[in-house]
C-alpha positions in Angstrom: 6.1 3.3 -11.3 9.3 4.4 -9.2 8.9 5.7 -5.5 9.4 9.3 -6.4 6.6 9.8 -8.9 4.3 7.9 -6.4 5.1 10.4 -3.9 4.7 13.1 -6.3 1.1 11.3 -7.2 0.3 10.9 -3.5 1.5 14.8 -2.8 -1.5 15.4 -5.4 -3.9 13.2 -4.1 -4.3 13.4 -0.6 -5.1 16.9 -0.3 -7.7 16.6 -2.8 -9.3 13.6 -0.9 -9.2 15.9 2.1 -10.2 19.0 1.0 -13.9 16.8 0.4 -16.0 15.6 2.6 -18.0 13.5 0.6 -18.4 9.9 0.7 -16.8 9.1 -2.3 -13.9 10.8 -0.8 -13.7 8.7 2.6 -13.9 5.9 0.1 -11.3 6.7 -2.1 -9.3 7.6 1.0 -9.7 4.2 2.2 -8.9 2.7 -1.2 -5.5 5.0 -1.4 -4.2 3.9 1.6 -4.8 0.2 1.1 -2.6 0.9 -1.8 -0.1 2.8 0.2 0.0 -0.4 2.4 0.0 -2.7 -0.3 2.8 -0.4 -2.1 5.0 -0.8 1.2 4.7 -4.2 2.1 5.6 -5.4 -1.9 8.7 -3.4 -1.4 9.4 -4.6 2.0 8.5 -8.5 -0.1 11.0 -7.7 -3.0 13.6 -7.3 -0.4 13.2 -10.3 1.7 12.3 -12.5 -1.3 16.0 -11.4 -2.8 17.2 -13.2 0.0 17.4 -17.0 0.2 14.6 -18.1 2.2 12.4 -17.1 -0.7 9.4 -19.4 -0.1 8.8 -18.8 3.8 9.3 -15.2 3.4 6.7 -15.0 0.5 4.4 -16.8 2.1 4.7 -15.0 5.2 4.3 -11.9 3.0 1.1 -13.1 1.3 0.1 -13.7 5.2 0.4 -10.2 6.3 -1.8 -9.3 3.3 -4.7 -11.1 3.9 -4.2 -9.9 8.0 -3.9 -6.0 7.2 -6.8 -6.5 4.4 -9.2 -7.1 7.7 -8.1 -3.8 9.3 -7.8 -1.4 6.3 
């Protein structure tokens, strides 16, 4: 999926998900934004893996994961 049509997707979702004030709602609220994060942080992987210290920076990558996972 390219960045633009996940914009467009998210320019759908999110007022949806607010509009409702169900739970399922907070829920899938929480769920779309540990994709956002997720979305950002492989994109922000892909271009420090392209470098040349591939291993430390995927690792550290992978890292950060398992750290935001906690928060979200």
């Amino acid at each position: 999926m390219s960045l633009k049509s996940s914009n467009n997707l998210l320019a759908i979702i999110i007022p949806a998900l607010r509009s409702s004030n169900n739970l399922l709602s907070i829920v899938s609220h929480e769920f779309l934004l540990n994709v956002i994060f997720l979305h950002k942080l492989s994109l922000l992987s892909f271009l420090f893996t392209s470098t040349n210290s591939e291993s430390s920076l995927t690792i550290w990558t992978i890292e950060s994961i398992r750290t935001w996972r906690i928060f979200l």
